[in-house]
C-alpha positions, 0 to 999 in steps of 0.5 A: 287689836287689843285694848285697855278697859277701865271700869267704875263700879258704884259702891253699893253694887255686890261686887265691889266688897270684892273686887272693887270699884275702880277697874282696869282689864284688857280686851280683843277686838273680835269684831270690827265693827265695834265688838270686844271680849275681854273677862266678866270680874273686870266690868261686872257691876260697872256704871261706866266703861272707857275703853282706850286704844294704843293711838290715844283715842278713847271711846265710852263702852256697853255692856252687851253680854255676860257670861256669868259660868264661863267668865266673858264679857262683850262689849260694844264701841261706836267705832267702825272699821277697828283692826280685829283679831282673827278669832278661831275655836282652839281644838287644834291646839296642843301642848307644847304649842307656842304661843303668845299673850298680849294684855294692855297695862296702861291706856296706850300701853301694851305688853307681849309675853311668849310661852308654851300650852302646858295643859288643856282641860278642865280647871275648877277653882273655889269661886263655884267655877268649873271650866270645861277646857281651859288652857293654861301655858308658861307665858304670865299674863303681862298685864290686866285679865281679858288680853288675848292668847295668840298662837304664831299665827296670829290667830286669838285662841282664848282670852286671858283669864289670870295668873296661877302664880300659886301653882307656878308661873302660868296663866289661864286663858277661856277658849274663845270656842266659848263666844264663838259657839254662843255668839248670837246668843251674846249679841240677840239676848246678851247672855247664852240661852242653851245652858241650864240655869245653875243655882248659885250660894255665893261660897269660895271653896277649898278642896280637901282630900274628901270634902268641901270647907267654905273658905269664905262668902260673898256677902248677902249671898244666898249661903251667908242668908241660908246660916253658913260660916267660913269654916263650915265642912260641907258633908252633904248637899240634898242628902247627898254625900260631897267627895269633893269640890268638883263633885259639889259643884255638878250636884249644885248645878243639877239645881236652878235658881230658887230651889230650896236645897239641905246643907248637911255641914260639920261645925264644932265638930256637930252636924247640922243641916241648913235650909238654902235657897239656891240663888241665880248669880247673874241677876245677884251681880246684875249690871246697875 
């Protein structure tokens, strides 16, 4: 039901200065036949997948869709008759619901935490990343992201993302309404069809009381190529004022991919304004 991922990803692909080129996740079997969610950082880029199973078997994997927005991946095993987890959409789970995380740690090696939901709703966070719904609960996430987040049921409610040990000790799990509502979308064309391209510029955000400040950049992405530097305050996008990160990324995203948009920043206390093409994420960080 749930599966250990490794992943190797070739040097030169954008991910890897990131989040490197030797991988390990988890997945849930979602379908018996062969299908496995799990999260997208653990196979993007990735040359080769192995996916092991707790009775010792391995079997090589592909990538069959991605989700750059939301954050899932599915893949595909040539393996019949696997042990699925019943997966059901999540609008009937509540806060103070318990609840159960199980995530692999090693090939043949799984791990259980129990907790409570604690919230449900909207996460955004400084990767240019705003989820709609997502849950958080008190049960860390005891292995590698993309184990499944079970009710007492055992139904698989959503697909753990990773810790938030910042904010406490908690994890985020993706509702699995996300796969369900777009799976044949997932398995026809590989990605979902319904949802307006986003323009991307490749910065890790943080948040201020009013505005945006570019903590980083993902290298050779659209924002490094168009002139801003970690450090920059953004001020305005398209002459449009920012009050804060969540309001710059639905301003972005009114956009798509190749769309020429005017950065106001704030550098060495001057104004400046930059000329940046709105870049497509999936295609950056496209598989080899």
């Amino acid at each position: 039901m749930v599966v250990h991922i490794h992943a190797s990803v070739p040097k030169t692909h954008p991910s890897a200065r990131i989040l490197g080129t030797d991988r390990a996740g988890s997945g849930v079997v979602v379908d018996r036949s062969g299908l496995i969610l799990t999260v997208n950082y653990v196979v993007m880029g990735a040359q080769t997948v192995e996916v092991g199973f707790v009775k010792g078997r391995r079997a090589r994997a592909e990538v069959v869709a991605q989700d750059f927005e939301v954050g899932l991946a599915l893949l595909r095993v040539k393996r019949q008759n696997l042990t699925a987890a019943p997966v059901g959409p999540s609008p009937g789970l509540e806060r103070g619901e318990p609840i159960v995380v199980v995530a692999a740690t090693e090939p043949q090696e799984r791990r259980v935490t129990g907790g409570l939901v604690t919230y449900l709703g909207e996460y955004e966070s400084y990767w240019e990343y705003l989820l709609d719904r997502g849950i958080v609960s008190s049960a860390t996430n005891p292995g590698y992201g993309g184990g499944g987040l079970f009710t007492l049921q055992g139904r698989a409610v959503g697909i753990v993302y990773l810790n938030l040990n910042e904010i406490a000790r908690c994890s985020l799990a993706i509702p699995v309404d996300f796969y369900c509502e777009h799976e044949r979308d997932f398995l026809r064309y590989g990605r979902v069809l319904d949802r307006p391209r986003r323009a991307w510029l490749g910065v890790f955000a943080y948040a201020l009381d009013e505005g945006v400040v570019v903590a980083g950049l993902v290298p050779d992405g659209p924002a490094e190529r168009g002139g801003v530097q970690a450090g920059d305050f953004i001020v305005s996008i398209n002459a449009e004022d920012i009050e804060s990160r969540r309001d710059f990324y639905l301003r972005l995203w009114r956009h798509e991919p190749g769309e020429r948009l005017t950065l106001e920043i704030m550098r060495d206390k001057k104004l400046r304004r930059l000329e940046v093409t709105g870049g497509d994420r999936a295609h950056f960080f496209r598989q080899p």
